[in-house]
C-alpha positions as CSV (number, residue, x, y, z in Angstrom):
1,X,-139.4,41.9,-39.0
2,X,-137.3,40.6,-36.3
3,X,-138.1,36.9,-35.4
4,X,-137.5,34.4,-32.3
5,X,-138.4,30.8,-32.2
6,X,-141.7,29.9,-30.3
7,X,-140.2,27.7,-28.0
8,X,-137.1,25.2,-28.2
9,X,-138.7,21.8,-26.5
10,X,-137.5,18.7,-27.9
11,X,-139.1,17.3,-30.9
12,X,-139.5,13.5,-30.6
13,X,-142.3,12.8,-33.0
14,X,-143.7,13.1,-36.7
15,X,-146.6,15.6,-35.2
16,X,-143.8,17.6,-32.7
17,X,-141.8,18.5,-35.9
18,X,-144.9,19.4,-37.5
19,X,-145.7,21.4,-34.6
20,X,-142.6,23.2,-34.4
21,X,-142.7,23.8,-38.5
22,X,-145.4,25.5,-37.9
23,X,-144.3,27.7,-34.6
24,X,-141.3,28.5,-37.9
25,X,-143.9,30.2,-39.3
26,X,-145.7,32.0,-36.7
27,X,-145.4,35.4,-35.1
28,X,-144.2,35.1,-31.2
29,X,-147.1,36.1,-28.8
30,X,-145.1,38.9,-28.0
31,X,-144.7,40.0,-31.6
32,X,-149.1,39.5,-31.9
33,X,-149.8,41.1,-28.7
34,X,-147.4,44.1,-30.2
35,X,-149.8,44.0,-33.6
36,X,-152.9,43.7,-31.5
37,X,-152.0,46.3,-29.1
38,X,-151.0,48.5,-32.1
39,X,-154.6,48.3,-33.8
40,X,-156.5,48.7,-30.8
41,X,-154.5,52.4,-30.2
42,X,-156.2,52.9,-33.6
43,X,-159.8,51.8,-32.1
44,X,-159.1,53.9,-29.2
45,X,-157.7,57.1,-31.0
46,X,-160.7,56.9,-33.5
47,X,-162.9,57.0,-30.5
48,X,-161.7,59.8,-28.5
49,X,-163.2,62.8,-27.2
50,X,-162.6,65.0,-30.1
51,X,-162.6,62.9,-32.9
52,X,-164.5,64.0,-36.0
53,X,-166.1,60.5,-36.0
54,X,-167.4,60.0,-32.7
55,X,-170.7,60.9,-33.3
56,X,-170.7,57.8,-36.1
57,X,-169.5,54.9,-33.4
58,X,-166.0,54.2,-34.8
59,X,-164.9,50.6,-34.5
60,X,-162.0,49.1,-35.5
61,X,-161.1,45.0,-35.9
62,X,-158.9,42.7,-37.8
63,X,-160.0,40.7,-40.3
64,X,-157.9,38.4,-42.8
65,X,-155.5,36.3,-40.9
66,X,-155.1,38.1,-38.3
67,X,-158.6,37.4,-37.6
68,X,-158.3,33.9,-37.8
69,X,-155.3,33.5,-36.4
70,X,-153.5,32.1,-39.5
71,X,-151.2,35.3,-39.6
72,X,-147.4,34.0,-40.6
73,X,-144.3,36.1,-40.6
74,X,-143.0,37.3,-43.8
75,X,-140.3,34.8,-45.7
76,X,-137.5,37.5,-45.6
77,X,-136.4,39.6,-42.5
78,X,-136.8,42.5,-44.2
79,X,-140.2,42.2,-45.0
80,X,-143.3,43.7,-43.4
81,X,-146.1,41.7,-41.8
82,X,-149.4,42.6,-43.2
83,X,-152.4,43.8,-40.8
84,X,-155.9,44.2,-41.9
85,X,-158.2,46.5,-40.0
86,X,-161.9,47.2,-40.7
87,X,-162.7,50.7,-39.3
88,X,-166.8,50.5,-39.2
89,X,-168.5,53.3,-38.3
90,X,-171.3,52.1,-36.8
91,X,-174.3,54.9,-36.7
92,X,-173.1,55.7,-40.5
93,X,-175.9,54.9,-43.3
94,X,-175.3,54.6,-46.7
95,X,-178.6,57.0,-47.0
96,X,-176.6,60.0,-45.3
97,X,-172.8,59.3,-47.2
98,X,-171.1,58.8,-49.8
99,X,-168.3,56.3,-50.2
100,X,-166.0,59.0,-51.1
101,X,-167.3,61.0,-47.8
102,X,-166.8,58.1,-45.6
103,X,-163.6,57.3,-46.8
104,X,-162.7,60.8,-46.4
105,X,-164.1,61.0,-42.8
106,X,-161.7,58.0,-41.8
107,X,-158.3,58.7,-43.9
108,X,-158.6,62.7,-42.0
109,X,-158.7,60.9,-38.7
110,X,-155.9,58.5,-39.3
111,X,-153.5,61.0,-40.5
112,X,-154.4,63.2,-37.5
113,X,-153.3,59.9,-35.8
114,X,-150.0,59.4,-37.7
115,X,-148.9,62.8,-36.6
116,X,-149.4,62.2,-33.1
117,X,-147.6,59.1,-33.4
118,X,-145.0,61.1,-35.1
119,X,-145.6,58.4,-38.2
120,X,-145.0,59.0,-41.5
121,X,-148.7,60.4,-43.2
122,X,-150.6,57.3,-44.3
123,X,-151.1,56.5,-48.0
124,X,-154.5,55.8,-50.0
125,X,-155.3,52.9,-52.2
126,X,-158.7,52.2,-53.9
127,X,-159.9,50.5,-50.9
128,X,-158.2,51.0,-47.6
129,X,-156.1,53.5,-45.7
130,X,-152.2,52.2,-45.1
131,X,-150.1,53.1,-42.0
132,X,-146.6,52.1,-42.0
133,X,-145.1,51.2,-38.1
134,X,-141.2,51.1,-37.9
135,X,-140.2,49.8,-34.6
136,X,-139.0,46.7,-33.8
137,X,-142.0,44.8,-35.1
138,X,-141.8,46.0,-39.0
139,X,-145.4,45.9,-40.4
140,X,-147.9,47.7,-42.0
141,X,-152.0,48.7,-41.2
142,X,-154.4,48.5,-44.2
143,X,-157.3,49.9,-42.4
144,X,-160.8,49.7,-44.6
145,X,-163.3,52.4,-44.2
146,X,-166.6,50.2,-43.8
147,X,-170.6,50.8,-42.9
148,X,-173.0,48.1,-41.1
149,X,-175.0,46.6,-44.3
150,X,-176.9,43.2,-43.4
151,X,-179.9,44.2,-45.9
152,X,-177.2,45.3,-48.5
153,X,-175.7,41.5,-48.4
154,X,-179.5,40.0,-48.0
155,X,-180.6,42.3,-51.0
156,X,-177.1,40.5,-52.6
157,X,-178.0,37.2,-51.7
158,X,-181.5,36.8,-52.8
159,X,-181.0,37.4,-56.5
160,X,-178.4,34.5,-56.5
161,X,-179.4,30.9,-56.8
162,X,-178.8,28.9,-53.5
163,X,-179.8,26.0,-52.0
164,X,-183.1,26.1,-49.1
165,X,-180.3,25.5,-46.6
166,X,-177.6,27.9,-47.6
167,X,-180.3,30.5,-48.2
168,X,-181.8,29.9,-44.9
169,X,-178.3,30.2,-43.3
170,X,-177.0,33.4,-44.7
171,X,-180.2,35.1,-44.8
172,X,-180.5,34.7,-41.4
173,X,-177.6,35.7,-38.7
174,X,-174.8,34.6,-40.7
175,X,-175.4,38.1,-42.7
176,X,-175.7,40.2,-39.6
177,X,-171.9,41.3,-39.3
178,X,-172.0,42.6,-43.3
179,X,-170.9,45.5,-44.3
180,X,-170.6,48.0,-47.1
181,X,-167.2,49.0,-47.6
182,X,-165.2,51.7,-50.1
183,X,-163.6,51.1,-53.6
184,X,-162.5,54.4,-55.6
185,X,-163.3,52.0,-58.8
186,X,-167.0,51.4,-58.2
187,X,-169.3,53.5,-60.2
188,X,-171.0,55.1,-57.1
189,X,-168.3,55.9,-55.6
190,X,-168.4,59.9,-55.6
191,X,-172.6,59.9,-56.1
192,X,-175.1,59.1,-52.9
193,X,-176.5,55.2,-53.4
194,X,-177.8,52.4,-51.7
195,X,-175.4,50.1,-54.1
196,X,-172.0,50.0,-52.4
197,X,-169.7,46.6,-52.5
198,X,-170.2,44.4,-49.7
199,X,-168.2,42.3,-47.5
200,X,-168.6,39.9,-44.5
201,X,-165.3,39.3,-43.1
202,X,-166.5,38.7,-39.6
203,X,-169.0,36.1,-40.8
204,X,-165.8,34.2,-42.9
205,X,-164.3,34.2,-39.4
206,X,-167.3,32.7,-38.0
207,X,-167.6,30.4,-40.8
208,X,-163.9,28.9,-40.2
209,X,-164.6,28.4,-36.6
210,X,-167.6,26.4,-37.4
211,X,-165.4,24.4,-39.6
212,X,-163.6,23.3,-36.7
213,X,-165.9,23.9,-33.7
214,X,-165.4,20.7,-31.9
215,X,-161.5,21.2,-31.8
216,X,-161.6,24.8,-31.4
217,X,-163.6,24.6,-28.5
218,X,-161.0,22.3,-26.8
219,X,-159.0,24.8,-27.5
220,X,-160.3,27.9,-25.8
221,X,-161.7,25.8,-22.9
222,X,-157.8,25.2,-21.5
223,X,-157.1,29.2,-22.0
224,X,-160.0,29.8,-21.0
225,X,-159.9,32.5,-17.5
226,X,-163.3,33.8,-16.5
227,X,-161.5,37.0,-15.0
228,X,-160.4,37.9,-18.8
229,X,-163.1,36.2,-21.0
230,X,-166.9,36.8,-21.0
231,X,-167.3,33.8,-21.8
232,X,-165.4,31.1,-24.3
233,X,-166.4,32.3,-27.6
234,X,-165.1,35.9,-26.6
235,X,-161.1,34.4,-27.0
236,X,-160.1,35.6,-30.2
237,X,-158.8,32.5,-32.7
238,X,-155.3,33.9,-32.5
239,X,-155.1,33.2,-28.9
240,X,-155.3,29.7,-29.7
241,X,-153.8,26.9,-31.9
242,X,-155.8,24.6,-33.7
243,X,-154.6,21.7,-36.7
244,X,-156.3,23.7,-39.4
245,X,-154.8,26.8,-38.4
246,X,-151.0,25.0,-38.4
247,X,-151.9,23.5,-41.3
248,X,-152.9,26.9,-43.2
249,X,-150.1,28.6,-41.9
250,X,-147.9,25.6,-43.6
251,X,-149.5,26.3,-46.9
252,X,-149.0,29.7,-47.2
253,X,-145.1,29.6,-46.2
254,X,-145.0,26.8,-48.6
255,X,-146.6,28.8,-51.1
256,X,-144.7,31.8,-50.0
257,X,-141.4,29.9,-50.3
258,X,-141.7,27.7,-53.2
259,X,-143.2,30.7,-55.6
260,X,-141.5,33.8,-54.1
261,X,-142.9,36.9,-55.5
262,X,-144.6,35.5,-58.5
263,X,-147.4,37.2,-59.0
264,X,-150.3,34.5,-60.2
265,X,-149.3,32.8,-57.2
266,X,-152.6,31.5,-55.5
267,X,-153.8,34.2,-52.7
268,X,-154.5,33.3,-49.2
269,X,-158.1,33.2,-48.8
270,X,-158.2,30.8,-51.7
271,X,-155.8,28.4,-49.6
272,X,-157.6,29.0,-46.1
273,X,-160.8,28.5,-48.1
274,X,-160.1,25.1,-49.7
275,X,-158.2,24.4,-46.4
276,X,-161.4,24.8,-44.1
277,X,-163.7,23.2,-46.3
278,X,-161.4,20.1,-47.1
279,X,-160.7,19.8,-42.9
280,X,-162.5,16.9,-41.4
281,X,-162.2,17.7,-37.7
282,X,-158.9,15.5,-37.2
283,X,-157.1,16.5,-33.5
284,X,-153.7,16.2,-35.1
285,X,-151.6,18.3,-37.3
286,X,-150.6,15.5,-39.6
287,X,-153.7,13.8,-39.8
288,X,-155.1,17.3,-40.9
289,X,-152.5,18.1,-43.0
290,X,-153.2,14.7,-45.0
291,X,-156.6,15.1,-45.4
292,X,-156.2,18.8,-46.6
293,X,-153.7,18.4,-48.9
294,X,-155.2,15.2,-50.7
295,X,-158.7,16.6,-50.7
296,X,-158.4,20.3,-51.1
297,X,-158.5,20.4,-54.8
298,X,-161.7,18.8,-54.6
299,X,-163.5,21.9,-53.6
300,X,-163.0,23.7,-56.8
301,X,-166.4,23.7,-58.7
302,X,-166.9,24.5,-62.5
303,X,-170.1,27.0,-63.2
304,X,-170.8,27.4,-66.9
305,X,-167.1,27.1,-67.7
306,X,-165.6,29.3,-65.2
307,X,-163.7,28.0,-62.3
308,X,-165.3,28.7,-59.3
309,X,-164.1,29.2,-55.4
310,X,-167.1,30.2,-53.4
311,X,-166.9,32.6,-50.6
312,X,-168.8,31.1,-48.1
313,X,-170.4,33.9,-46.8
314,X,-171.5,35.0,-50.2
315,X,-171.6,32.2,-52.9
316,X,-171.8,34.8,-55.4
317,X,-168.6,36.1,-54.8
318,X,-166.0,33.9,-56.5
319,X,-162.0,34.1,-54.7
320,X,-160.9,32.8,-58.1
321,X,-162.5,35.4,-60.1
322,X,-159.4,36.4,-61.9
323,X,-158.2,32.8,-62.9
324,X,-160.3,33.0,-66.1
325,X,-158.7,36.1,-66.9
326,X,-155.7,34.5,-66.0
327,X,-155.1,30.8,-66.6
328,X,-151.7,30.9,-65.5
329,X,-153.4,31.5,-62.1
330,X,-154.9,28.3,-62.2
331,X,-152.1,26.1,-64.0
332,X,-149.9,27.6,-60.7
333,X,-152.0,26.5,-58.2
334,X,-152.5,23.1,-59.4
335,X,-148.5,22.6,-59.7
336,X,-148.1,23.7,-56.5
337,X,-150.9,21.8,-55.1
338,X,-149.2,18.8,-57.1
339,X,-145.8,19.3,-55.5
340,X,-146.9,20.0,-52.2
341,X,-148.6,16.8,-51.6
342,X,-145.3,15.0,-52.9
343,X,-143.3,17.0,-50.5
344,X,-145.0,17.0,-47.8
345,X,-146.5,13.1,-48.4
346,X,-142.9,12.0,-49.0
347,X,-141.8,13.4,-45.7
348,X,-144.8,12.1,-43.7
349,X,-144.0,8.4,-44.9
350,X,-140.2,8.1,-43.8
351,X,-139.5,7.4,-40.0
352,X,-139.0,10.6,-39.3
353,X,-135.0,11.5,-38.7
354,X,-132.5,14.5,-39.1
355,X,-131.7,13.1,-42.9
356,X,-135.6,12.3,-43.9
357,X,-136.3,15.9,-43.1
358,X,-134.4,16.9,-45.9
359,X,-137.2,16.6,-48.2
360,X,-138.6,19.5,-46.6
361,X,-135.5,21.8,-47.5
362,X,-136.9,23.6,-51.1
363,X,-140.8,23.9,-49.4
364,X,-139.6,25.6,-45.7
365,X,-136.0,27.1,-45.9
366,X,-132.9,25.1,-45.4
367,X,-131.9,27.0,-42.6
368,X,-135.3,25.9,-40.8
369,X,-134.7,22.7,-41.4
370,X,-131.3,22.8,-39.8
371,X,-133.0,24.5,-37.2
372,X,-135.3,22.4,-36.2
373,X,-133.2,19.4,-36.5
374,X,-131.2,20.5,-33.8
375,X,-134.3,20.1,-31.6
376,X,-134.8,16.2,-32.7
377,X,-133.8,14.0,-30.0
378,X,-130.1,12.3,-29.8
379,X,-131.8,9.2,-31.7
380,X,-133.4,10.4,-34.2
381,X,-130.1,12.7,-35.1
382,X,-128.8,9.4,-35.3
383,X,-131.6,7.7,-37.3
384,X,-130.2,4.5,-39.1
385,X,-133.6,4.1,-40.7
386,X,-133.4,6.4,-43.4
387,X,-129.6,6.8,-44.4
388,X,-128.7,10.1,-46.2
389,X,-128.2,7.9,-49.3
390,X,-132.0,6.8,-49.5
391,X,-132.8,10.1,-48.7
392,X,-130.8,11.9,-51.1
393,X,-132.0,9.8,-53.9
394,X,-135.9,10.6,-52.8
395,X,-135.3,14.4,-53.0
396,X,-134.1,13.8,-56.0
397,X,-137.3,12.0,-56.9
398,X,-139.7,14.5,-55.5
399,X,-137.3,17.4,-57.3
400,X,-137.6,15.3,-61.0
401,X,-141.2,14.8,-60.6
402,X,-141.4,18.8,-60.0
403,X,-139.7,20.0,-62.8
404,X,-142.4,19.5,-65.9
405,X,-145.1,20.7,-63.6
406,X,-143.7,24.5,-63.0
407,X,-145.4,26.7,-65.4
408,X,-143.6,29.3,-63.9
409,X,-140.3,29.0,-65.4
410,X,-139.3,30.9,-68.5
411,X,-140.6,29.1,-71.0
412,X,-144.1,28.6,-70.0
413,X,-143.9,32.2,-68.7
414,X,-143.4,33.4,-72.2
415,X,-146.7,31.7,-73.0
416,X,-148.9,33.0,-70.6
């Protein structure tokens, strides 16, 4: 997808460079209002006169990063963004369809909607419903064909152990955005049933709010414009910038960077998850990027053997569910975890100059490195306090300390 730079101010301190690592990552606000604009002609197509669904309430809104506003571009320009929809037909009931029906019902209307758009038809997978957009924003629309299901998730709930508190929470409004979604895997998929597979991603997005709410609200309070908004919850998390979203957004092009295309390499709810629940409420990037990284792990529980990441929204459902399966998984996110903090720790103890942010060169991109350096100010281009020599020789500390710790080269991949 085609890329500008955020903004070219001058960076002058440890928290600007920061900053501007993590505008590196981002999509412009003309590239997001492009995506947003792009999902809501979905919504509003979905919802026309005419359509075979109208009857059912269609409703169509992001969920996943785009949601939370943690969305980066992809690591190569050729690459396409990825956009999660819900479509959630409201007045459906899982008494009347089936998941097969409902699926149906929405894949009919989106291909009607791809032909208008003279797109090419959508394709199926076993949960969602994939447009491809080719314009000048590359990216692709996994839309999943949903129902509104807060007893579903309560019936869930209540058969899992939980805590007075926890119970008390999600049985209560924090389950009233749940739905029952589609999976051509799941054993009532063709047959009429009230057992369906259930998600909450609009209360995960609440969730990660809360986990920041006094920042956040900072935040929307200086967009804030009462002739747009309703009111200051209304402004949608990707119209704003908070340290755990930067910080997010760091890990995953980290992540992204570091480990390529492998595979086991940890997904991104699994880093936004430990990220939220590891953030302490700090105001600045690199205080919140500290914190996170040296705390992050520590959110990884063990139940009966099995390692366990919660999903907050339903404790039951566990993010790392295929590490036991896979152990590799695990051993990958651990090494990356381990190298990440000695990158990123490394770079945050050095005055910070155009040579010290060499460090950063294997975990971001050379050339963004070079970019960004260009923004430093004269005397920090000029920095006597770390000479190239002191930091040549601590990349090549931070790059030895690396090397026993990658269980994904050859040999350990042979293993696995």
């Amino acid at each position: 997808m085609s890329y500008m730079p955020n903004n070219f101010t001058q960076i002058e301190t440890l928290e600007d460079y920061l900053r501007a690592l993590a505008d590196s990552t981002s999509l412009t606000p003309t590239e997001m209002k492009k995506v947003v604009e792009r999902y809501q002609s979905v919504g509003g197509f979905l919802d026309r006169e005419g359509s075979s669904i109208k009857h059912l309430n269609p409703r169509v809104h992001p969920q996943g990063s785009i949601l939370l506003g943690t969305a980066i571009r992809p690591i190569n320009a050729n690459d396409e963004l990825d956009v999660d929809l819900v479509c959630q037909l409201q007045d459906g009931s899982k008494s009347e369809i089936t998941q097969v029906q409902l699926k149906s019902l929405v894949t009919d209307e989106i291909k009607l909607y791809a032909k208008t758009q003279n797109m090419k038809p959508p394709h199926e997978g076993r949960r969602c419903v994939t447009l491809d957009y080719r314009d000048d924003i590359g990216f692709h629309v996994d839309i999943l064909p949903a129902l509104p299901d807060a007893d579903g998730m309560r019936s869930n709930l209540r058969k899992q152990v939980l805590n007075d508190s926890v119970r008390s929470r999600l049985l209560g409004s924090a389950s009233d955005s749940s739905i029952a979604i589609t999976c051509s895997e799941h054993p009532n998929f063709y047959r009429l049933s009230a057992d369906w597979p259930v998600s909450n991603p609009e209360g995960y997005g609440r969730w990660f709010a809360s986990q920041q709410s006094v920042v956040l609200l900072e935040k929307r309070m200086a967009v804030f414009d009462k002739s747009v908004h309703a009111n200051v919850d209304d402004i949608p998390l990707h119209d704003v910038r908070t340290p755990l979203q930067d910080v997010v957004k760091i890990l995953k092009w980290d992540r992204d960077v570091t480990l390529r295309d492998d595979e086991d390499k940890p997904i991104s709810v699994i880093l936004t998850t430990l990220a939220a629940q590891a953030y302490r409420g700090e105001s600045t990037l690199s205080a919140a990027l500290n914190t996170i990284l040296s705390t992050m792990d520590e959110f990884i529980q063990v139940r009966d053997g099995v390692t366990w990441i919660a999903n907050p929204t339903n404790p039951g459902e566990n993010f790392a569910d295929r590490w036991e399966g896979c152990p590799r998984k695990e051993t990958l996110f651990r090494a990356w975890l381990k190298r990440a903090r000695q990158t990123y720790f490394a770079f945050m103890r050095q005055p910070l100059s155009e040579t010290s942010s060499q460090v950063l060169n294997d975990s971001v991109q050379p050339q963004i490195v070079e970019r960004l350096n260009k923004r430093l100010a004269p005397t920090l281009q000029a920095s006597t306090l770390a000479t190239p020599s002191v930091i040549r020789q601590q990349v090549e500390r931070v790059q030895h300390q690396r090397e026993p710790e990658r269980p994904w080269s050859n040999s350990e991949r042979s293993k696995a």
